[in-house]
C-alpha positions in Angstrom: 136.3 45.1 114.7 140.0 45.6 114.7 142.4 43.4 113.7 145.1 43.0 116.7 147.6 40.6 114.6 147.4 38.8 112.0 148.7 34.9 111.9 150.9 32.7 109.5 149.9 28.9 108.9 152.0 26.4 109.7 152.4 22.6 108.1 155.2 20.1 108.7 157.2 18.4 106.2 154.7 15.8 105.7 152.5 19.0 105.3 150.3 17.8 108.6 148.5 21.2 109.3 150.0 22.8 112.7 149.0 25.5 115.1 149.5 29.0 113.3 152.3 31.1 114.2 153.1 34.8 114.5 155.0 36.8 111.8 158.2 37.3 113.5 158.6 33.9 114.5 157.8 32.8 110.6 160.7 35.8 109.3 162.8 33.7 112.0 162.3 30.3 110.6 163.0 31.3 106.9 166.2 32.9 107.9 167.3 30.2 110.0 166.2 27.7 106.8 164.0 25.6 109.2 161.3 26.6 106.7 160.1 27.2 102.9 157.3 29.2 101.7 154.1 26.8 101.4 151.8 29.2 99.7 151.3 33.2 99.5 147.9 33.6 100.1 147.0 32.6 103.2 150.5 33.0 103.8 151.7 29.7 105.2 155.4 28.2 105.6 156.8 24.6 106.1 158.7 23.0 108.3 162.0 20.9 106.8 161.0 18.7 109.9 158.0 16.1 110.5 156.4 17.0 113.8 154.6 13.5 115.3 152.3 14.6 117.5 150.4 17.9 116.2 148.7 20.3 118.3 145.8 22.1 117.4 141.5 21.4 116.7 139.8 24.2 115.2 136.1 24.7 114.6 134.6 26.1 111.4 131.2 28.1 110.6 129.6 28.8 107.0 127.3 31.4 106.5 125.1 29.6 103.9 123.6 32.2 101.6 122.7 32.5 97.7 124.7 35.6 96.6 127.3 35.6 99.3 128.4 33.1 101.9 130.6 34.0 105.1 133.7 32.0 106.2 135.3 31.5 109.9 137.7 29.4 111.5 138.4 29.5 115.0 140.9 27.7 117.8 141.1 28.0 121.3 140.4 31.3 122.1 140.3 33.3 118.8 139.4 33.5 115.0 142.4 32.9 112.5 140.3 33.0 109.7 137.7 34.9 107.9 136.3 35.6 104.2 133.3 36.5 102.5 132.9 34.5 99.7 131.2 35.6 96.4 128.9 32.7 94.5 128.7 32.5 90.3 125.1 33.3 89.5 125.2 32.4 85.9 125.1 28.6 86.2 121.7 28.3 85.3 122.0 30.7 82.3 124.9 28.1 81.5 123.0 25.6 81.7 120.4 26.2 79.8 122.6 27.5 76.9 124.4 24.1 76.8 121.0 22.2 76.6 120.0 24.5 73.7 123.1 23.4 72.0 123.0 20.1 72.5 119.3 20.0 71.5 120.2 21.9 68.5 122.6 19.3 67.5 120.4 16.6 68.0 117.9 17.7 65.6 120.3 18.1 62.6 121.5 14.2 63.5 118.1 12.6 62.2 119.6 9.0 62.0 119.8 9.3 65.7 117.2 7.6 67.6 115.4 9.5 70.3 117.1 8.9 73.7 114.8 10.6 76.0 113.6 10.1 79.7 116.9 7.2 79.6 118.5 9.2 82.6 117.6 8.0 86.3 118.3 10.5 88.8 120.3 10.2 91.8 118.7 10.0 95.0 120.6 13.4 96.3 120.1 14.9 93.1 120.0 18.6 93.1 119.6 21.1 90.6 123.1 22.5 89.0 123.1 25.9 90.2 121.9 24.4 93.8 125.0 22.1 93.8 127.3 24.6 93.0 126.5 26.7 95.3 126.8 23.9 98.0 129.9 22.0 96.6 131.7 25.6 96.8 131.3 25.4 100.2 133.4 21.6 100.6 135.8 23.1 98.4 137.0 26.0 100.7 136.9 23.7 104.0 138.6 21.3 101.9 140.8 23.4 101.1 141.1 25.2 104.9 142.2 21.5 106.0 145.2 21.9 104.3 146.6 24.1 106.2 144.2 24.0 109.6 143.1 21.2 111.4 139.4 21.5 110.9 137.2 19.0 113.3 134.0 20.7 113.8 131.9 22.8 111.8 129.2 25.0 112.3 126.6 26.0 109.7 123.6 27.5 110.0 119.9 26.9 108.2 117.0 29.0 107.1 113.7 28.3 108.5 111.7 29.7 105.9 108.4 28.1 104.4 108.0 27.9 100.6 105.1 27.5 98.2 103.9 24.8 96.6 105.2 26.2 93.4 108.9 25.8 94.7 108.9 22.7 97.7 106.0 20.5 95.4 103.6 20.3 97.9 101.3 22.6 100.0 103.1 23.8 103.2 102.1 25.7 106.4 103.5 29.0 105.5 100.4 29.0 102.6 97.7 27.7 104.7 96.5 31.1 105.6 95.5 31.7 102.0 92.5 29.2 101.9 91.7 31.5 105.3 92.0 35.5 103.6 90.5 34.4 100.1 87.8 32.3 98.4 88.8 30.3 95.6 90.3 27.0 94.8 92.8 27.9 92.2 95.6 31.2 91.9 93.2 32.5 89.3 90.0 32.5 91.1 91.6 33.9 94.5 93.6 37.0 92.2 90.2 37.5 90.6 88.3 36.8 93.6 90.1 39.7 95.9 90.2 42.4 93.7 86.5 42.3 92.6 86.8 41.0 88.9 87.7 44.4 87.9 91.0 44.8 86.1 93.5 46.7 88.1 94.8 49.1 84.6 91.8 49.9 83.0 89.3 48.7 85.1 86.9 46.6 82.8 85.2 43.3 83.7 85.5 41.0 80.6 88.5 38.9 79.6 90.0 38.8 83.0 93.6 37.1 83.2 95.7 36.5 86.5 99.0 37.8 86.3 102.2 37.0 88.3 104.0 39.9 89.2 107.2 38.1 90.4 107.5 35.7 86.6 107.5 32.2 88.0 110.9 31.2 86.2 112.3 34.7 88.7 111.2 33.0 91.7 107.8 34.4 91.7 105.1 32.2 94.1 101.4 30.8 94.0 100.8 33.5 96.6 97.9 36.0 96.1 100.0 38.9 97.1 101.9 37.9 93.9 98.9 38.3 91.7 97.0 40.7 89.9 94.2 40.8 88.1 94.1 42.1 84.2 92.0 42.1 81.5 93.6 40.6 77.8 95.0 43.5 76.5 96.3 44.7 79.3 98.1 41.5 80.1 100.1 41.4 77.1 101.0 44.8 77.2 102.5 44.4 80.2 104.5 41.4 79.0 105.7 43.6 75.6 107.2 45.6 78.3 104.7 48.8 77.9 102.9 48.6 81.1 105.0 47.6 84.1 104.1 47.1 87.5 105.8 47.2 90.9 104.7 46.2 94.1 106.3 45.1 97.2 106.1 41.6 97.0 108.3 38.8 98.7 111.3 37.6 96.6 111.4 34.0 97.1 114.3 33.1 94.8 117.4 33.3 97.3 116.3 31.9 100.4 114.8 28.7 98.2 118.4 28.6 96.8 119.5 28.2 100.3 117.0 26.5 102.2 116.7 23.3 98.7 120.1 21.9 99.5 121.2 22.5 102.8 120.7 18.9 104.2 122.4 17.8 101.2 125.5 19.8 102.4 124.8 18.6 106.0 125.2 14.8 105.0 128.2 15.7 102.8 129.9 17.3 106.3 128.8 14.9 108.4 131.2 12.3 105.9 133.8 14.4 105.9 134.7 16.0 109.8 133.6 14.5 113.2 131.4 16.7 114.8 128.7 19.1 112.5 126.2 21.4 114.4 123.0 23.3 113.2 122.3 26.8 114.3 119.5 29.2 112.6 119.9 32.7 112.0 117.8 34.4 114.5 120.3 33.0 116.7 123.1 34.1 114.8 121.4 38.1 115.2 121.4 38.1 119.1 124.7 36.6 119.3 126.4 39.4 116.0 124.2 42.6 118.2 125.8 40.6 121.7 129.2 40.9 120.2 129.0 44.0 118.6 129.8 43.1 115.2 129.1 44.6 111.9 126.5 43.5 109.7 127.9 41.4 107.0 128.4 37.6 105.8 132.0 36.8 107.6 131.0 38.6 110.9 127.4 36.6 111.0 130.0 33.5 110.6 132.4 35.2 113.6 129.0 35.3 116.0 128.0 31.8 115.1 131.4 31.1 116.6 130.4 33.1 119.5 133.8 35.2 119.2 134.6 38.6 117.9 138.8 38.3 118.9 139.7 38.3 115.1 143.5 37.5 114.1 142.9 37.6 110.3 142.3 39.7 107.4 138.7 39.7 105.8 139.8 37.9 102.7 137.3 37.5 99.8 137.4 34.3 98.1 136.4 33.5 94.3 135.5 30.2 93.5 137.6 29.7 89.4 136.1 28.3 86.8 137.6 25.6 86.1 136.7 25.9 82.3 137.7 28.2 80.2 136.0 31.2 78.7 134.3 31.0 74.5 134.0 33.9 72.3 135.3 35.8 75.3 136.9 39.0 73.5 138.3 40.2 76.7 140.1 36.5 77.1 141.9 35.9 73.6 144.9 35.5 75.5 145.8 32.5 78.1 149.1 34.9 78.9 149.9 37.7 78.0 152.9 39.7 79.0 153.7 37.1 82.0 150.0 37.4 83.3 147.2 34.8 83.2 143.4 34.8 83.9 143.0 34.5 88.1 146.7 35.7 89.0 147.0 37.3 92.3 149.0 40.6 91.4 149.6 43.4 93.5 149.6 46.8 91.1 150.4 50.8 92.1 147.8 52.9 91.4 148.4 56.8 91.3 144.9 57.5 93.3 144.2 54.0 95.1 147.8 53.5 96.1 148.4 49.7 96.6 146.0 47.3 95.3 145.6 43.5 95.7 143.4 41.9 93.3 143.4 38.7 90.4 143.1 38.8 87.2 139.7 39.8 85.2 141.2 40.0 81.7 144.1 40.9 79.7 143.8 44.2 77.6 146.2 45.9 75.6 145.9 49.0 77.5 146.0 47.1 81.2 145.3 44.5 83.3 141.3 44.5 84.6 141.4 43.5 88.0 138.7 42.2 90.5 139.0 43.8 93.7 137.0 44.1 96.9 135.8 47.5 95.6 135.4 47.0 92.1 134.6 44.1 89.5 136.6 45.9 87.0 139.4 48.0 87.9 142.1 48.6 85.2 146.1 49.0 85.9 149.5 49.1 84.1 151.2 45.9 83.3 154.8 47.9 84.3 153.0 48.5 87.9 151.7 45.1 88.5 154.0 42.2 90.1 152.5 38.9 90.2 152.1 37.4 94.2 150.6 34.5 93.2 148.9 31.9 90.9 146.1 29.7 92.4 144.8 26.7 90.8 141.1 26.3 92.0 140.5 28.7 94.7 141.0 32.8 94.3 142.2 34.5 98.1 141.8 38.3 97.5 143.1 40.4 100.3 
């Protein structure tokens, strides 16, 4: 998909977003001193004058996804926009290491009293690593209105049916095991289908069912994700000296997607005029149409039903917007006239010019992240800082 030129964002002096412009006419502007430099990256400039009547409706489309989610914007007749943007998967982790703290504390304080179950949960209450992943997603359109008058947006849903282990309740997609095996519970269906034999050693006392996707992994209640073991066998495999692998179907990422998504529709539908629903079967026919390649901000590009794309592929990081503990890597908040996140571009001897932000400051370099490596290490004396964001990270 080649890029035929790439446009500059435009605001006014009331920093009303405008209809982007091409380079040479920005280079003119800044010469003439009609205009100032708004923000490197996405490069956009400011008028010195307030324009009244501003031209200009764009539509947006999201690529929802758990790991990855795909960014496009798109005007009249083309894309100006696009990114892949790459989620945090550690919030859980987080999570749970701040609620073993916490509890830790609490014990030590005995002349506190007990203040359990005194929390009420919201009614669009969603688990923390759920809402991140969706809040990320108002924080880049939020940010996109800035500089691009965003009316519509475009996002697209899973259709994918869950156990009762993850939605609560029995759904269609597991009705066709009360059909394939007898039994009422997991147990008796696992033990049921392979013959109460287990499947190691093959005796028939002290049978256990065994999950071979761990529940707490996104493992199901489906009997494809069983197996059937005697005692010893069982807690072999969970001391790690037996290990089994089957094809069975991960669960874990499209539940991510599919738990929060009308969450993220209602918080759209608040925020811009018009919000429409597409579903990714769709979004195939339309990318294989178009002739687009397979990845997160091109799925986004054929939900827009366009493949004319005016824009770099820019890769987004949502920051943190706390900082790093017991970080070795991160002693320093500057160091040498660098700081976590910067946008630098560095010259590398083999990779030639490279555009990346901050990982860490080291002694012996700076450690970059860069769309082809998490960790890529350069000299502070061939780095030059382009930019310093404060909540969102644009990596070209």
């Amino acid at each position: 998909m080649p890029i035929k030129q790439i446009k500059v964002f435009v605001v006014d002096a009331e920093e009303k977003p405008l209809l982007p412009t091409t380079p040479a006419r920005a280079r003119i502007l800044l010469k003439k001193g009609k205009a100032k430099v708004y923000r490197m990256i996405p490069f956009t400039i400011q008028l010195s004058k307030v324009i009244n009547d501003p031209a200009g409706k764009f539509t947006a489309s999201v690529d929802d996804g758990a790991k990855w989610v795909g960014i496009a914007v798109k005007g009249k007749d083309e894309i100006v926009f696009v990114a892949n943007v790459r989620l945090r998967q550690d919030v859980g982790r987080k999570v749970k290491e701040r609620a073993m703290y916490r509890r830790n504390r609490r014990s030590r304080l005995k002349y506190r009293p007990a203040r359990f179950l005194n929390r009420k949960r919201a009614k669009d209450w969603l688990p923390p690593s759920i809402r991140y992943r969706k809040e990320v997603v108002l924080r880049i359109l939020n940010d996109l209105k800035k500089f691009l008058n965003i009316t519509e947006v475009v996002i697209e849903q899973v259709r994918f049916d869950i156990s009762s282990l993850v939605a609560g309740r029995k759904l269609v997609g597991a009705e066709f095991q009360q059909k394939r095996y007898e039994g009422r519970s997991f147990r008796e269906k696992v033990l049921k289908r392979d013959n109460y034999t287990c499947q190691i050693c093959g005796i028939k006392e002290n049978l256990e069912a065994h999950h071979i996707i761990p529940k707490s992994k996104g493992g199901t209640n489906l009997v494809e994700n069983g197996i059937t073991l005697c005692k010893d066998c069982h807690r072999a495999v969970h001391e790690g000296k037996i290990k089994i692998t089957a094809n069975i179907l991960f669960l874990k990422a499209p539940s991510a997607i599919q738990q929060g998504k009308w969450w993220l529709y209602r918080k759209l539908k608040e925020q811009f005029k018009k919000v429409e629903i597409t579903f990714g079967y769709l979004t195939k026919k339309k990318r294989e149409k178009l002739n687009l390649p397979k990845d997160h901000y091109a799925d986004a590009c054929a939900m827009l039903n366009c493949n004319h794309v005016v824009s770099p592929v820019y890769l987004l990081l949502p920051r943190r917007r706390r900082p790093e503990i017991n970080n070795s890597t991160k002693k320093h908040e500057e160091y040498r006239g660098f700081r976590h996140f910067d946008l630098v571009v560095a010259y590398h001897r083999t990779k030639g010019k490279v555009i990346g932000c901050v990982r860490s400051l080291k002694k012996r370099g700076l450690a970059l992240r860069t769309k082809f490596s998490n960790n890529f290490v350069v000299g502070y004396t061939k780095s030059r800082l382009l930019w310093r964001p404060k909540g969102l990270v644009y990596v070209l």
